[in-house]
C-alpha positions in Angstrom: 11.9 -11.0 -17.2 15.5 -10.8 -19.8 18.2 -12.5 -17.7 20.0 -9.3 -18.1 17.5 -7.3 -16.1 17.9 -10.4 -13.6 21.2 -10.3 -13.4 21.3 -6.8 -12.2 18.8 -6.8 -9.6 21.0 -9.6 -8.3 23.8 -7.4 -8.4 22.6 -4.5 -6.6 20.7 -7.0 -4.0 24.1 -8.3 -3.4 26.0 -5.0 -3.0 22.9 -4.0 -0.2 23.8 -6.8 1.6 27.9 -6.4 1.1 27.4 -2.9 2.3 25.0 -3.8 4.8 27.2 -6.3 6.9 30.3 -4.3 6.3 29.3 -0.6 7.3 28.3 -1.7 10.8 31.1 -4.1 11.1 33.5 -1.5 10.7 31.4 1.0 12.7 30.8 3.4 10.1 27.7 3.5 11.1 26.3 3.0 14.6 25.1 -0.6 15.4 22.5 1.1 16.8 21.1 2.5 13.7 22.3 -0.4 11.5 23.1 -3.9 12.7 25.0 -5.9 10.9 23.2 -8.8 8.5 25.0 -11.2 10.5 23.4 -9.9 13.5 19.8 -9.9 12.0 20.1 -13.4 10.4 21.3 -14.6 14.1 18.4 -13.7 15.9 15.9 -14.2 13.3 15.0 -17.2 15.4 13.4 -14.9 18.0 10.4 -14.0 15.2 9.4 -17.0 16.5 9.3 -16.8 20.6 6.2 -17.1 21.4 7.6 -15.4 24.9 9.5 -13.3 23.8 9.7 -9.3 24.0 7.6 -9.3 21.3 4.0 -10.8 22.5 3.1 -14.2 20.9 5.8 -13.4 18.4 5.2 -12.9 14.3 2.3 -14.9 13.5 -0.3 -12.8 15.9 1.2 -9.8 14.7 1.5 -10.8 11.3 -2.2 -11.9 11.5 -2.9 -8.4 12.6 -1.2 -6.7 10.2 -2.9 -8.5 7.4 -6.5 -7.9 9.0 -6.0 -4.4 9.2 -4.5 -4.1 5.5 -7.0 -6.6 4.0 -10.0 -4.4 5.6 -8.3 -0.9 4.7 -7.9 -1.7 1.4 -11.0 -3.4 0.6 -12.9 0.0 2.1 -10.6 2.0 0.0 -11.2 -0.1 -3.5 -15.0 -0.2 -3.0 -15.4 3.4 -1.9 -12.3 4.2 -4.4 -14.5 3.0 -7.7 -17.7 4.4 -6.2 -16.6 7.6 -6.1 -14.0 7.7 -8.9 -16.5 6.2 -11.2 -19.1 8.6 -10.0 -16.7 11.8 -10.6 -15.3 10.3 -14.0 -19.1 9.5 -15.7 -20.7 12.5 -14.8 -18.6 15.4 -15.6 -20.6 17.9 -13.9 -19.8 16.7 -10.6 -15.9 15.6 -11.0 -15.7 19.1 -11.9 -17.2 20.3 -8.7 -15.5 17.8 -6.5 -12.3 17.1 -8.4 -10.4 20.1 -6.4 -11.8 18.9 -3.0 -10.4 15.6 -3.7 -6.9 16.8 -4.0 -7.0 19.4 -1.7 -7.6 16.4 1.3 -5.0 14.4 -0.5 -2.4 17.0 -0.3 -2.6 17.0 3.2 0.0 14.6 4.8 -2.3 11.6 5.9 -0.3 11.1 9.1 -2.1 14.1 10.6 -5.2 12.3 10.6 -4.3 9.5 13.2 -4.4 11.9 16.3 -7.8 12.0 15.9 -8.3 8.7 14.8 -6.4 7.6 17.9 -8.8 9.8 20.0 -12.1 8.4 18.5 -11.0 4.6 17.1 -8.2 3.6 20.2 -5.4 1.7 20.0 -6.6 -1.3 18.6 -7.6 -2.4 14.5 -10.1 0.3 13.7 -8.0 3.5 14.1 -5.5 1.2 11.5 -8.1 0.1 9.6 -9.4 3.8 9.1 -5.7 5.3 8.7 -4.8 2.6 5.6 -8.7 3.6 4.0 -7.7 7.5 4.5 -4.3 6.8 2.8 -5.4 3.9 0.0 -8.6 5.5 -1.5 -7.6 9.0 -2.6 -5.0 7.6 -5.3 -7.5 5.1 -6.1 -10.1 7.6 -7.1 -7.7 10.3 -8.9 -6.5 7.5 -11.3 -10.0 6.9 -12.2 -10.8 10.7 -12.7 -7.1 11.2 -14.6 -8.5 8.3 -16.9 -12.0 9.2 -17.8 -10.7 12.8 -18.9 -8.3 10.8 -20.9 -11.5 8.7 -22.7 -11.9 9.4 -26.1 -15.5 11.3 -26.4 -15.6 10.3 -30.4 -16.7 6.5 -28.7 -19.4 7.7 -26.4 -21.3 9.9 -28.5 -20.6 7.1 -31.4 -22.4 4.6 -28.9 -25.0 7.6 -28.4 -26.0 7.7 -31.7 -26.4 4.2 -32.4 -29.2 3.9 -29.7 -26.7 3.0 -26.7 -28.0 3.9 -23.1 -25.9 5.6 -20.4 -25.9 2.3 -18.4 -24.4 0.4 -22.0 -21.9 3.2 -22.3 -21.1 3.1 -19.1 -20.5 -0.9 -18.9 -19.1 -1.4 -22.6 -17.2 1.4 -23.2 -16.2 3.6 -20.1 -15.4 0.8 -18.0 -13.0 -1.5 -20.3 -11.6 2.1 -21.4 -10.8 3.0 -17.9 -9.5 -1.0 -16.6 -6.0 -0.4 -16.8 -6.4 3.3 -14.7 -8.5 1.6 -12.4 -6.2 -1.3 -11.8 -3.2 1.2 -11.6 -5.3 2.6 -8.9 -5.9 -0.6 -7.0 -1.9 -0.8 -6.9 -1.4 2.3 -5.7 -4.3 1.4 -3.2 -2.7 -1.0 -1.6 0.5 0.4 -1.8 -0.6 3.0 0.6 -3.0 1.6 2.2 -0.1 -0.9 3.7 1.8 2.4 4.2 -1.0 3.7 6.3 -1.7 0.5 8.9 2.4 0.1 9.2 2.7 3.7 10.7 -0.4 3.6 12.0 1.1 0.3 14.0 4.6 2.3 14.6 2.9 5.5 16.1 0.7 3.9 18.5 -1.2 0.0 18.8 -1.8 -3.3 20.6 -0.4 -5.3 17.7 0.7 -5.6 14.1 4.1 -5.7 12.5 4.7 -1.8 13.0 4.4 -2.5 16.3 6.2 -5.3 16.8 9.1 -2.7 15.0 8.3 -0.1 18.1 8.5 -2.0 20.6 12.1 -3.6 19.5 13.4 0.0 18.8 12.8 1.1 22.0 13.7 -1.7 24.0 17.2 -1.1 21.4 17.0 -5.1 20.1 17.8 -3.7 16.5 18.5 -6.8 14.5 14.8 -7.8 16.1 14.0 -4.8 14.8 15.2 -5.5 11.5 14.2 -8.6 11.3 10.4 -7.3 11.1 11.6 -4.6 8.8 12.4 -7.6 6.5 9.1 -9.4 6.8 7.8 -6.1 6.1 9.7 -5.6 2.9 8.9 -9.0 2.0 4.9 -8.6 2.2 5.1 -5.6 0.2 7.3 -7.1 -2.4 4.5 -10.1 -2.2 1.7 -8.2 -2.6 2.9 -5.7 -5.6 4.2 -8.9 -7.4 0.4 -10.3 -7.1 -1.1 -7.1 -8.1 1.2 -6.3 -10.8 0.6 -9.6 -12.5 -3.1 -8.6 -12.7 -2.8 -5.5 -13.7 -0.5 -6.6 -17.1 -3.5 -8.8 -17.9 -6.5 -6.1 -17.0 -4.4 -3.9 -19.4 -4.6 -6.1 -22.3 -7.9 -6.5 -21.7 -8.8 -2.4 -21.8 -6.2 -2.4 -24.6 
């Protein structure tokens, strides 16, 4: 990273926090809404009340959280490449199937959890299933948006020379298609974190969304915050990971 592309994220990170300690401060907006930073980094302490309003504090729902998210998106990256894989080798079916696939993607994902909620409960499977539902569409468009982008010359070059459809489809197709497929995996779990959070927020036993919930309706909003910010963290965490492989899978399909 240049210093100078350093320098400004420090900037703007500062001007958040200026702007978040002074707006509420001066009650131009609602403490309510927005409590100061002072007032988050005060009771920050409380993450870790084991008796607290929230129940056993952050680690159980932390734990929670990541159970849920490390399920969802391990169903959405194996059924993800399965079926993305499937629809991008054998042209005949992505054709067939390709519209399907985005005609459930456009729908809005949060639909889904009434009857999730119905079937699955309150507790990690009704999460689980939301963050698969949101993570493994984007995951298996990528892969379909990169095999129409494979150049055709290379297959029917590997054809021709006595290559299989199981060589093609391990030698060429797949080192062709690694940096779609790891673009895929970050969107994954990009949404699939987005799923299990409101999943958590709309209705659950446990996890960080809930932990959010419950503080905004018991009006504690620097509490509420405060797991807004272990939130923001993870996320940050986990695209940093991700991104970091996916800059060396692309040289690798490069």
């Amino acid at each position: 990273m240049k210093v100078k592309e350093l320098l400004y994220r420090i900037i703007v990170l500062i001007v958040i926090l200026v702007l978040w300690q002074v707006l509420p401060t001066l009650k131009l907006i609602s403490p309510y809404v927005l409590s100061p930073l002072s007032s988050a980094i005060t009771t920050f302490p409380q993450l870790f009340n084991t008796n607290g309003l929230i129940p056993g504090g952050l680690i159980p729902q932390l734990l929670t959280t990541l159970t849920e998210l490390g399920l969802a998106f391990a169903f959405s990256a194996v059924v993800g490449l399965i079926v993305g894989l499937i629809l991008g080798y054998f042209k005949l079916v992505g054709d067939a199937y390709e519209p399907l696939i985005y005609l459930v993607y456009a729908i809005p994902g949060s639909i889904y959890y009434p009857v999730l909620f119905l079937t699955l409960g309150l507790g990690v499977q009704s999460k689980i299933a939301l963050g698969f539902l949101f993570g493994v569409f984007p995951l298996i468009i990528n892969i379909i948006s990169g095999s129409k982008k494979l150049n055709q010359l290379y297959i029917r070059l590997a054809r021709s020379m006595g290559a299989n459809g199981f060589q093609v489809f391990t030698k060429i197709m797949i080192p062709a298609l690694a940096p779609y497929i790891m673009s895929g995996l970050r969107l994954s779990l990009v949404f699939s974190f987005i799923g299990v959070i409101l999943g958590e927020v709309i209705a659950s036993k446990g996890g960080l969304g809930f932990a959010i919930s419950v503080a905004n309706y018991n009006f504690e909003t620097p509490l509420m915050y405060d797991y807004i910010i272990v939130v923001i963290f993870l996320a940050a965490l986990f695209l940093g990971i991700i991104l970091m492989i996916e800059r060396k899978v692309f040289r690798y399909g490069s």
